[in-house]
GUFIFI-902901 format. One record per residue: x, y, z of N, C-alpha, C in turn. Coordinates in steps of 0.05 Angstrom, whole numbers, padded with zeros to 5 digits, always signed. Each point is the difference from the previous one (the first is absolute). Layout:
BEGIN
XYZXYZXYZ/...
end
This chain:
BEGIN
+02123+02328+02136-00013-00016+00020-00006-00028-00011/-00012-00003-00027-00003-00020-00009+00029-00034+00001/+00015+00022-00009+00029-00012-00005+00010-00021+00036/-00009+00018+00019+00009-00005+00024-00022-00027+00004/-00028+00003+00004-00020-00024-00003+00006-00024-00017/+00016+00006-00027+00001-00032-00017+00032-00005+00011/+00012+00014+00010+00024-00019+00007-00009-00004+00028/-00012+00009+00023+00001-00007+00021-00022-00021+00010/-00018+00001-00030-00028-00023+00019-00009-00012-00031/-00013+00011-00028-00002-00014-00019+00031-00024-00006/+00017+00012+00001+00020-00018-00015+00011-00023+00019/-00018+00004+00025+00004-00025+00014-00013-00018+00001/-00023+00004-00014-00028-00009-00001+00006-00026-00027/-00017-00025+00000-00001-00010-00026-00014+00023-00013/+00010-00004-00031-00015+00022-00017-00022-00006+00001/-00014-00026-00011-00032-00003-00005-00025+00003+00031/+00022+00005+00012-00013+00009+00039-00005+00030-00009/+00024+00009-00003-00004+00036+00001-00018+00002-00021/+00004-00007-00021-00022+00008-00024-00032-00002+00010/-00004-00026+00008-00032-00002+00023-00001+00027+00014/+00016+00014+00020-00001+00011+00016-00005+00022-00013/+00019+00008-00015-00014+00036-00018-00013-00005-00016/-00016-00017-00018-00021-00014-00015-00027+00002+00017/+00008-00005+00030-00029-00005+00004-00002+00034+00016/+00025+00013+00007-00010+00030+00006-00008+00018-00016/+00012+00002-00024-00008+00008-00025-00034-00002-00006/-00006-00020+00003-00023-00012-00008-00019+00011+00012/+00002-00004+00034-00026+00010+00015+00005+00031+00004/+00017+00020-00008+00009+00023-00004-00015+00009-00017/+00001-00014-00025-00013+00013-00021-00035-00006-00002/-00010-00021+00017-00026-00002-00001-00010+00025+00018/+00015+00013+00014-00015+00014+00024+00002+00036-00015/-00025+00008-00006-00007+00016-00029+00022+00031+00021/-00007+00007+00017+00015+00026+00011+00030-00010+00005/+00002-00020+00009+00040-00005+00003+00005-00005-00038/-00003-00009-00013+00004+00000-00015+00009+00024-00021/-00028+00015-00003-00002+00029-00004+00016+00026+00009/+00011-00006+00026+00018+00017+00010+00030-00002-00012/-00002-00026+00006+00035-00012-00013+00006+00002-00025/-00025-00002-00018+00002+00003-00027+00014+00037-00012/-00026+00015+00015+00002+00032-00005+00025+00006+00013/+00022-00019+00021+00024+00011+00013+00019-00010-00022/-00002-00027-00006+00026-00004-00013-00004+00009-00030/-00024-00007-00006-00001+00000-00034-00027+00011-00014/+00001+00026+00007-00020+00023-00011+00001+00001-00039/+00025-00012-00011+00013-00002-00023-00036-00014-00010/-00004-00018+00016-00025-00024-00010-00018+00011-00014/-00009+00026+00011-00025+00017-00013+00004+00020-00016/+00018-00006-00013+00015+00024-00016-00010-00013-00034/+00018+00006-00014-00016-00008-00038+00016-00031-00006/+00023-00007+00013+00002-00023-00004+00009-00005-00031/+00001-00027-00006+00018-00001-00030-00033-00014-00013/+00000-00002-00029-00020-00013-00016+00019-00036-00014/-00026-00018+00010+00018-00025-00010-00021-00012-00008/+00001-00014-00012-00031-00018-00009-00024+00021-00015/+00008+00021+00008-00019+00017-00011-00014+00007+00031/+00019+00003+00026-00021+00002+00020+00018+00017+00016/-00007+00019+00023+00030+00003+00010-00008-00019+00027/+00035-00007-00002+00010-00014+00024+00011+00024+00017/-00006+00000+00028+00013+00023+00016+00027+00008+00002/+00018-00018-00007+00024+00004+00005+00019-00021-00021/+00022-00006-00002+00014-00008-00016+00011-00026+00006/+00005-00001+00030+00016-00013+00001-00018-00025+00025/-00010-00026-00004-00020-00009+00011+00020-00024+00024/-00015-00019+00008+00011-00023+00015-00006-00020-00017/+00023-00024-00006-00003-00020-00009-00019-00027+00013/-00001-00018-00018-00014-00010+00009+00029-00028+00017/-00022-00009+00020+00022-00015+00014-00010-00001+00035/-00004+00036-00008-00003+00012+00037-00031-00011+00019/-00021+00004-00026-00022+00003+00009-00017-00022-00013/+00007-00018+00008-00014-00031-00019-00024-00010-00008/-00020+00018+00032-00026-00009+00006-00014+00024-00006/+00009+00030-00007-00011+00027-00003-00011+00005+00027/+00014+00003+00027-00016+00005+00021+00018+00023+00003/+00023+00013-00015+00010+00017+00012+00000+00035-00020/-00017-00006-00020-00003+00015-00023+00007+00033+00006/-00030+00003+00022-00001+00025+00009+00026+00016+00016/+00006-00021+00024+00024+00002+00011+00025+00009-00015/+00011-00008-00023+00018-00005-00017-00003+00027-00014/-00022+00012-00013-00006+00022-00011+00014+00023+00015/-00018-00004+00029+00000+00017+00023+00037+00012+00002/+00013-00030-00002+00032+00010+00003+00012+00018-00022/-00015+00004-00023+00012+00025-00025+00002-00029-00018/-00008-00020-00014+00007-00017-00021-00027+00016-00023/+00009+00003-00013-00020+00013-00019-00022-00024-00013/+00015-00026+00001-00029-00025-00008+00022-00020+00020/-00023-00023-00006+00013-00020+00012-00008-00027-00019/+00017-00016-00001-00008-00029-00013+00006-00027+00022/-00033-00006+00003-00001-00017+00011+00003-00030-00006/+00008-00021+00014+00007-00029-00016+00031-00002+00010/+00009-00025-00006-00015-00014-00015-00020-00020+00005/-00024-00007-00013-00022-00008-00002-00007-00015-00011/-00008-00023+00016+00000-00030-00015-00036-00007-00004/+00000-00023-00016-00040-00007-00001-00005-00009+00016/+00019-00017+00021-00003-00013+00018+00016+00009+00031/-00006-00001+00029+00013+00004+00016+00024-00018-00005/+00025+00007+00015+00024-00020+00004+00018+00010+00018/+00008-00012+00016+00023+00006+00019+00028+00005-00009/+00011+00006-00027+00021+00001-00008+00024-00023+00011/+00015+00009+00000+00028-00017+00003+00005-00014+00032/+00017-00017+00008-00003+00001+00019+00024+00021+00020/+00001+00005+00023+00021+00021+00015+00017-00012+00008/+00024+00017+00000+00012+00022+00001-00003+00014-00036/-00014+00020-00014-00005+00005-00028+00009+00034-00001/+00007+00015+00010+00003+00022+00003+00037+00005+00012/+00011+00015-00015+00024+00007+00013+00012+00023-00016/+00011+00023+00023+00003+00023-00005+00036-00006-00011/+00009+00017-00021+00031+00005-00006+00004+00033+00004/+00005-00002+00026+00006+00030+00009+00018+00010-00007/+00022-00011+00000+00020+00003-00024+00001+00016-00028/-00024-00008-00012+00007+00016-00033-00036+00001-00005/-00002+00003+00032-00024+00028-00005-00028-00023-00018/+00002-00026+00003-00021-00023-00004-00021-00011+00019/-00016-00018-00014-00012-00017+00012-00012-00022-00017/+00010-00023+00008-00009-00022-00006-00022-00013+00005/-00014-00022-00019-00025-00003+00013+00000-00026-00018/-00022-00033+00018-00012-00009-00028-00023-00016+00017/-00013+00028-00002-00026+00004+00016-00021-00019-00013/-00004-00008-00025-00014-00023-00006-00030+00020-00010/-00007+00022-00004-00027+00008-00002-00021-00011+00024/+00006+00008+00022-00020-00002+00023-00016+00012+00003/-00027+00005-00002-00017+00009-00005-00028-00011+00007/-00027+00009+00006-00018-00005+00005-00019-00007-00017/+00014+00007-00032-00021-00012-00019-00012+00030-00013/-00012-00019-00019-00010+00032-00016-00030+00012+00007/-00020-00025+00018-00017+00012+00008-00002+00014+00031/+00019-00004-00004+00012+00022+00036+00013+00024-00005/+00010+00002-00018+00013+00026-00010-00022+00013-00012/-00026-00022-00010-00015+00031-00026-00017+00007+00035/-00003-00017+00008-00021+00015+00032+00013+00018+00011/+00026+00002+00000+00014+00019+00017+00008+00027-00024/-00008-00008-00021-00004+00024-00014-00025+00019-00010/-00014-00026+00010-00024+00013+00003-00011+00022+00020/+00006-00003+00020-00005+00013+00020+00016+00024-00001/+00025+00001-00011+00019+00020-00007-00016+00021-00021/-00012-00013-00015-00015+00014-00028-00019+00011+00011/-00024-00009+00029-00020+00011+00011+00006+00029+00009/+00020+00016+00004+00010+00023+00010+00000+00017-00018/-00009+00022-00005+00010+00022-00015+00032+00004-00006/+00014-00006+00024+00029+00012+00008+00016-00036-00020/-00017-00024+00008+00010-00027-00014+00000+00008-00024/-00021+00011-00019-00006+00002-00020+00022+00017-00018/+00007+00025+00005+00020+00010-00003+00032-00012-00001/+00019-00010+00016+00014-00017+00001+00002-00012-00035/+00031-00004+00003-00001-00014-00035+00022-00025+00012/-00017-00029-00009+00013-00022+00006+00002-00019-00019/+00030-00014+00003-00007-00021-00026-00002-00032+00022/+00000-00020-00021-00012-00025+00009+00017-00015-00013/+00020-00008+00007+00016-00022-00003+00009-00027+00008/-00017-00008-00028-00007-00035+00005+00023-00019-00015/-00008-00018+00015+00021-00032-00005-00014-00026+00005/+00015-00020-00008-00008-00027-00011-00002-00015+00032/-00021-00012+00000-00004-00016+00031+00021-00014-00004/+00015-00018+00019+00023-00014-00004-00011-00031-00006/-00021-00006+00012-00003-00029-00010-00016+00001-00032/-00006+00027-00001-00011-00005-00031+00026-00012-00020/-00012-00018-00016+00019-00011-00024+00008+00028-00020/+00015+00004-00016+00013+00021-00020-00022-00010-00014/-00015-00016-00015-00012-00009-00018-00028+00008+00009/-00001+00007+00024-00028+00020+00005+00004+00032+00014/+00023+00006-00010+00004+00027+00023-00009+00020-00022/-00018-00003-00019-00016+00028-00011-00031-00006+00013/-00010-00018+00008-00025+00003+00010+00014+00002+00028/+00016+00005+00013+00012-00005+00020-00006+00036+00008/+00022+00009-00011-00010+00036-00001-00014+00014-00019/-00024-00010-00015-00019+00006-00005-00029+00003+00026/+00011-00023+00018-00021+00005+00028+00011+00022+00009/+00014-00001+00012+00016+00027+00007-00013+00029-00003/+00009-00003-00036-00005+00023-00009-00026+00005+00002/-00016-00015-00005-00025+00001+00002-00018+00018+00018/+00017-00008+00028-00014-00001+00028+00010+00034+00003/+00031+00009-00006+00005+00022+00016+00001+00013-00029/-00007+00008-00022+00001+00017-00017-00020+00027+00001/-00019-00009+00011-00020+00026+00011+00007+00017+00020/+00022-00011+00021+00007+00019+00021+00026+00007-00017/+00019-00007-00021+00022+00011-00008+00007+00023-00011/+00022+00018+00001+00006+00018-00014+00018-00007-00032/+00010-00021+00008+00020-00023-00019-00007-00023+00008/+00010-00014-00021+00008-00032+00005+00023-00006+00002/+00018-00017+00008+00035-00017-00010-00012-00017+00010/+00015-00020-00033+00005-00031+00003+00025-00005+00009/+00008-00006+00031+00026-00010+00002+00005-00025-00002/+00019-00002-00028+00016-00026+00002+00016+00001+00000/+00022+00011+00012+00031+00010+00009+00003-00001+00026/-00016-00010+00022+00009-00008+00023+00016-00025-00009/+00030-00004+00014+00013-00028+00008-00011-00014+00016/-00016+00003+00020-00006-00013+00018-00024-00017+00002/-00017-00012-00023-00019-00013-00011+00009-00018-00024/+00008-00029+00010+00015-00012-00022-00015-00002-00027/+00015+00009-00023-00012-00007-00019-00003+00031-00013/-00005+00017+00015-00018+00027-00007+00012+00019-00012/+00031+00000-00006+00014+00017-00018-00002-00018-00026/+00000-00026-00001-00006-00009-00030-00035+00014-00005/-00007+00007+00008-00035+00012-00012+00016+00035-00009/+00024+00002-00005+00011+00035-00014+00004-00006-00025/+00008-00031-00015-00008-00007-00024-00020+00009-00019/+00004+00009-00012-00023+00014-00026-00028-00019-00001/+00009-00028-00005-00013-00023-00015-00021-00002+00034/+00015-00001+00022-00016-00008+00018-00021+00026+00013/+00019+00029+00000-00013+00016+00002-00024+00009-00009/-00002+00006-00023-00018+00005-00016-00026-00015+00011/-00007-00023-00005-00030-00005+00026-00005+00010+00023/+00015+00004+00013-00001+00014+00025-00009+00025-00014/+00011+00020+00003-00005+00030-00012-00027-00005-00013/-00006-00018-00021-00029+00002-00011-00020-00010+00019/+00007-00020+00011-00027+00000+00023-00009+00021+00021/+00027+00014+00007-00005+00017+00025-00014+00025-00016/+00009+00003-00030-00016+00026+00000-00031-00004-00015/-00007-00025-00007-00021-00011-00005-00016-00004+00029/+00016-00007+00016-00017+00001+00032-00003+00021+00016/+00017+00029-00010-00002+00017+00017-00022+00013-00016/-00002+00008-00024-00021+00004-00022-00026+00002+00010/+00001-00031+00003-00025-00011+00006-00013+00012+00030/+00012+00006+00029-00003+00009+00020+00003+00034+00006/+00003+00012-00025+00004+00026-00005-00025+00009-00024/+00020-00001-00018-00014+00015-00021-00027-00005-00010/-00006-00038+00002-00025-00006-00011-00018+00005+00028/+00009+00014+00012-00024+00017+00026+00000+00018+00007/+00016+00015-00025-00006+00032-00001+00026+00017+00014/+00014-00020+00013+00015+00010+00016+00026+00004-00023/+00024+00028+00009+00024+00005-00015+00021-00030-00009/+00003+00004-00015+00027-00019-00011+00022+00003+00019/+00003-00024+00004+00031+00002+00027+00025-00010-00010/+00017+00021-00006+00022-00006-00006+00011-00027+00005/+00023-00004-00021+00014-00033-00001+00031+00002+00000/+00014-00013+00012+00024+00010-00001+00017-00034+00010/+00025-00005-00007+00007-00024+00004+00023+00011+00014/+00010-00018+00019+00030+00004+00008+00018-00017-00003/+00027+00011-00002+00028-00026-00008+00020+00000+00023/+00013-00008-00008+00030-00008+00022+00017+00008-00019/+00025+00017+00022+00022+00015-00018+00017-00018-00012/+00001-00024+00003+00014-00032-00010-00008-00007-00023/-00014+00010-00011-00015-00001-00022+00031+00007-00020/+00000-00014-00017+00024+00009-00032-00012+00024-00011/+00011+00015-00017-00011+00023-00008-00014+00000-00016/+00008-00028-00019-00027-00005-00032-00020-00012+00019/-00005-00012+00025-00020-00008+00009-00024+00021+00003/+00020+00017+00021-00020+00024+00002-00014+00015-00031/+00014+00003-00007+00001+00012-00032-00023-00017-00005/-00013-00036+00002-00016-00011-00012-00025+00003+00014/+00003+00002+00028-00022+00012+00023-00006+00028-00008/+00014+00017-00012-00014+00017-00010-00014+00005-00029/+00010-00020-00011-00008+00001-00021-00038-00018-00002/-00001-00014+00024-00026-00012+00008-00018+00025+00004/+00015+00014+00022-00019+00017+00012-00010+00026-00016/+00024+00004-00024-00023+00008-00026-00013-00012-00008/+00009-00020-00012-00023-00020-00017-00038-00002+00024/+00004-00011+00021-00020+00004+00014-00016+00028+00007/+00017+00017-00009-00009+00021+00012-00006+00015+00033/+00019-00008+00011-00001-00009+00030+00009+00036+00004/-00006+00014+00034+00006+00025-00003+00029+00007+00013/+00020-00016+00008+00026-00008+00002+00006-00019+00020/+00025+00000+00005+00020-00014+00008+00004+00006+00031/+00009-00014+00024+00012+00009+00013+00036-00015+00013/+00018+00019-00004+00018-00015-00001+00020+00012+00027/+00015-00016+00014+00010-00026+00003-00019-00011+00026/+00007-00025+00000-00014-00023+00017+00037+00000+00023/-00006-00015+00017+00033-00011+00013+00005-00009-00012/+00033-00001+00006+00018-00023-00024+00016-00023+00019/-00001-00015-00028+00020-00031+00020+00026-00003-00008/+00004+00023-00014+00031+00014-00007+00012+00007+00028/-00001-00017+00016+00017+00004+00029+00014-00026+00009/+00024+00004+00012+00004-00036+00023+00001+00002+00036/-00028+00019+00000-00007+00006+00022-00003-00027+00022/-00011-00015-00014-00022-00019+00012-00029-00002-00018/-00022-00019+00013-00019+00003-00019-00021+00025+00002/-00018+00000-00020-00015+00021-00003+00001+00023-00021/-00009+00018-00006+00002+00024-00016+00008+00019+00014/+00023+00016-00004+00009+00029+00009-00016+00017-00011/-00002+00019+00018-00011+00033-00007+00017+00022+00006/+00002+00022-00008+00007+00022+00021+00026+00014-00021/+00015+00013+00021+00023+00013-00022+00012-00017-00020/+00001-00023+00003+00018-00020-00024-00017+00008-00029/-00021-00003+00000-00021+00004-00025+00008+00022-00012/+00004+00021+00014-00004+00025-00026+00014+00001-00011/+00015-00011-00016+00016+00008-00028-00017-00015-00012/+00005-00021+00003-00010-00026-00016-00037+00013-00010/-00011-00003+00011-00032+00020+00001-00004+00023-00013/+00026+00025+00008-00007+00015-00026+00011-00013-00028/+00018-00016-00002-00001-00016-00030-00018-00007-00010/-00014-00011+00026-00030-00015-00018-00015+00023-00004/-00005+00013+00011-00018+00023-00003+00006+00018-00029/+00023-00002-00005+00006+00025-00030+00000-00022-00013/+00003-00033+00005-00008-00016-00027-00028+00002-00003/-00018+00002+00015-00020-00004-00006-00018+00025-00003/+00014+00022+00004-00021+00026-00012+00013+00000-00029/+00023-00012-00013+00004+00004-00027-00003-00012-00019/-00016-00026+00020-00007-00029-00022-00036+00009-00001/-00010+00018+00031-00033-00002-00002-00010+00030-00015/+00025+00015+00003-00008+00033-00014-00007+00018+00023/-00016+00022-00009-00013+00016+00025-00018-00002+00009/-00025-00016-00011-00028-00013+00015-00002-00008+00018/+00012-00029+00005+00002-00016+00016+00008+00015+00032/-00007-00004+00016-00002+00007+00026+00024-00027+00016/+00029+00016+00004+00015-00029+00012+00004+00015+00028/+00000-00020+00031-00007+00000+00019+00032-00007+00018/+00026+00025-00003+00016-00018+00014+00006+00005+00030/+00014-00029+00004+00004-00009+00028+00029-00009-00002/+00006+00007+00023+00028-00019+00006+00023+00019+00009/+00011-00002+00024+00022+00010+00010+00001+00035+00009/-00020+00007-00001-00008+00026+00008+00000+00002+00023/+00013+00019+00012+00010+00012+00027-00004+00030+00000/+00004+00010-00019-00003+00038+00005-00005+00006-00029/-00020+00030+00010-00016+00013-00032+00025+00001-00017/+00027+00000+00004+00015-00005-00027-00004-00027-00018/-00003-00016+00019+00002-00035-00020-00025-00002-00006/-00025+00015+00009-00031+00004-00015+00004+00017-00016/+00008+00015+00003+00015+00019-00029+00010-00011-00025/+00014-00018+00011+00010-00007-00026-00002-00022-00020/-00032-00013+00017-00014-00023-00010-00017+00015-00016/-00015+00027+00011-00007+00019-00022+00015+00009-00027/+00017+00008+00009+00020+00007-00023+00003-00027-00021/-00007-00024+00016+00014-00021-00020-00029-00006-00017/-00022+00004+00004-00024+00000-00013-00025-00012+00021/+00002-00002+00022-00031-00008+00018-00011+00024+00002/-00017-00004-00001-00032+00019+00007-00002-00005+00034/+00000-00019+00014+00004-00001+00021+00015-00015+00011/+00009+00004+00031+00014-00008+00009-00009-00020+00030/+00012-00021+00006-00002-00010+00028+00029-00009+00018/-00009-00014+00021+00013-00005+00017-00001-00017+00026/+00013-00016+00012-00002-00020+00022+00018+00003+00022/+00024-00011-00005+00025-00004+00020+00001+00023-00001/-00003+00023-00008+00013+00038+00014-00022+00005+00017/-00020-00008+00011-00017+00000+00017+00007-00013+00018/+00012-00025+00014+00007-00019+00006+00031+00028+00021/+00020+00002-00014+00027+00010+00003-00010+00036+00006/-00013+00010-00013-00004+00030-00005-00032+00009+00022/-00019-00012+00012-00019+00008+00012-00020+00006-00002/-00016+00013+00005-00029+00012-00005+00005+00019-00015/+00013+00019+00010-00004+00027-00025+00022-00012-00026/+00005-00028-00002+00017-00001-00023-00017+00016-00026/-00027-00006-00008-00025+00001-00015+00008+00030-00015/-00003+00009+00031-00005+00030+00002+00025+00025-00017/+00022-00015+00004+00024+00007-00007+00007+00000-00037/-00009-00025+00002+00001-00004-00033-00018+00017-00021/-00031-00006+00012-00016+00019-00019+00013+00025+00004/+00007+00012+00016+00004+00029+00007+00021+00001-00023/+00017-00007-00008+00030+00002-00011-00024-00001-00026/-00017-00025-00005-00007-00007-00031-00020+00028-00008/-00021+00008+00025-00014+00027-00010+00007+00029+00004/+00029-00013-00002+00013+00032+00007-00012+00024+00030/-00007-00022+00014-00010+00018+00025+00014-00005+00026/
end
């Protein structure tokens, strides 16, 4: 049924139209505590089951939503509701901004993609911690495991983008389950040079000096830290990004970001093109970080075999975007089931 709806009315649609449209049903779906609850116990009963241990916490399920979908966190509950075992919200700027200007969104139906250079549009970081606040007021919010994935305002200078997501971090580290620092979006000029060691490294120490500070020195749990890259990355690069994220002590990685390894047009690809490339990064970087480190992959996942075998390649967990997009509502549902053997 699904399949018949995106060729006969989504794929006619501009993409960034349709995305509004199941974004904002999603959304008021999951605020409404009995529709929600029903849909949840129909598609994905898996939720209340023992779940996997990550951080030292369990996350319900394995296999979560990337960040990308849900920018402002208004769709948390909703998103759960469809079988995603967490969700990562962002990306998330210190400041509101309208991102790029339109046409920024374009689907490659073709090889199973989607392009984007969405610019980090977003409401800002003190609209996301309110809208996670109110999410946290719930017993049922509280439960839910979400990460918070922040990025560099675009008019901030590089020469101030660690107090830049230090506000950030600041503001949403009390409602977080994680943190990511993304600087592997293409679509914020400047912001893949901050994957540099030399430039990185301030970033990473402010945010976890700022999340610290909004957590721990008030009694509240330590919230995980985790950075993300782009699969464009050289291999000794990654190899040096990981070699930071020991030195800092950070609690991993999440890898891949889109790549500009395409001659699509502009923007970052997502979707089936990624997964080879992504599990590479992924077995480079569980054999450069060891077995501690907690790495978070993404990229080109379509069915519990290609989450399979981001496991197999060394992630602890798994996400996903464009197979939601192509694959439906029960896409969620389908994958954990294959990852918890149910």
């Amino acid at each position: 049924m699904y399949k018949f709806i995106f060729k006969n009315v989504f794929s006619k649609m501009d993409p960034e139209q349709a995305h509004h449209l199941v974004y904002t049903g999603i959304s008021v779906a999951g605020k409404i505590p009995f529709v929600s609850g029903v849909i949840e116990g129909a598609i994905a009963p898996y939720l209340q089951g023992q779940g996997v241990e990550v951080f030292g916490r369990r996350v319900p399920a394995p296999f979560g939503l990337a960040g990308g979908f849900d920018k402002d966190a208004r769709a948390v509950r909703g998103l759960t509701m469809l079988g995603f075992g967490f969700v990562e919200i962002g990306t998330v700027t210190a400041q509101a901004q309208p991102g790029n200007e339109k046409p920024r969104m374009w689907r490659e139906i073709g090889i199973g993609g989607l392009r984007n250079r969405m610019g980090f549009n977003n409401e800002g970081a003190q609209a996301a911690a309110r809208e996670l606040a109110k999410l946290r007021a719930s017993k049922k919010g509280r439960s839910v495991f979400v990460g918070v994935n922040i990025g560099k305002t675009k008019v901030t200078p590089a020469d101030q983008a660690a107090e830049d997501y230090a506000f950030s971090a600041r503001l949403l580290a009390p409602y977080a389950d994680y943190l990511v620092v993304n600087v592997s979006s293409p679509n914020t000029p400047g912001l893949r040079d901050l994957q540099s060691v030399d430039a990185l490294r301030p970033i990473l120490e402010a945010v976890r000096k700022a999340a610290d500070e909004s957590t721990t020195d008030k009694g509240l749990p330590r919230v995980p830290l985790l950075v993300k890259i782009a699969p464009d990355l050289a291999d000794e690069d990654i190899q040096a990004v990981a070699g930071l994220a020991r030195d800092l002590e950070l609690d991993g990685v999440a890898a891949v970001n889109t790549t500009i390894n395409h001659d699509l047009g502009p923007g970052g690809l997502s979707g089936k093109p990624e997964l080879e490339r992504g599990l590479e990064v992924v077995g480079l970087l569980r054999s450069a970080l060891g077995a501690d480190s907690v790495i978070i992959g993404v990229g080109g996942i379509t069915t519990g075999e290609d989450a399979q075998r981001y496991i197999d390649a060394g992630a602890n967990l798994v996400q996903g975007y464009t197979g939601f997009i192509y694959e439906g509502p029960l896409w969620a549902r389908r994958i954990n089931k294959k990852l918890l053997n149910k």
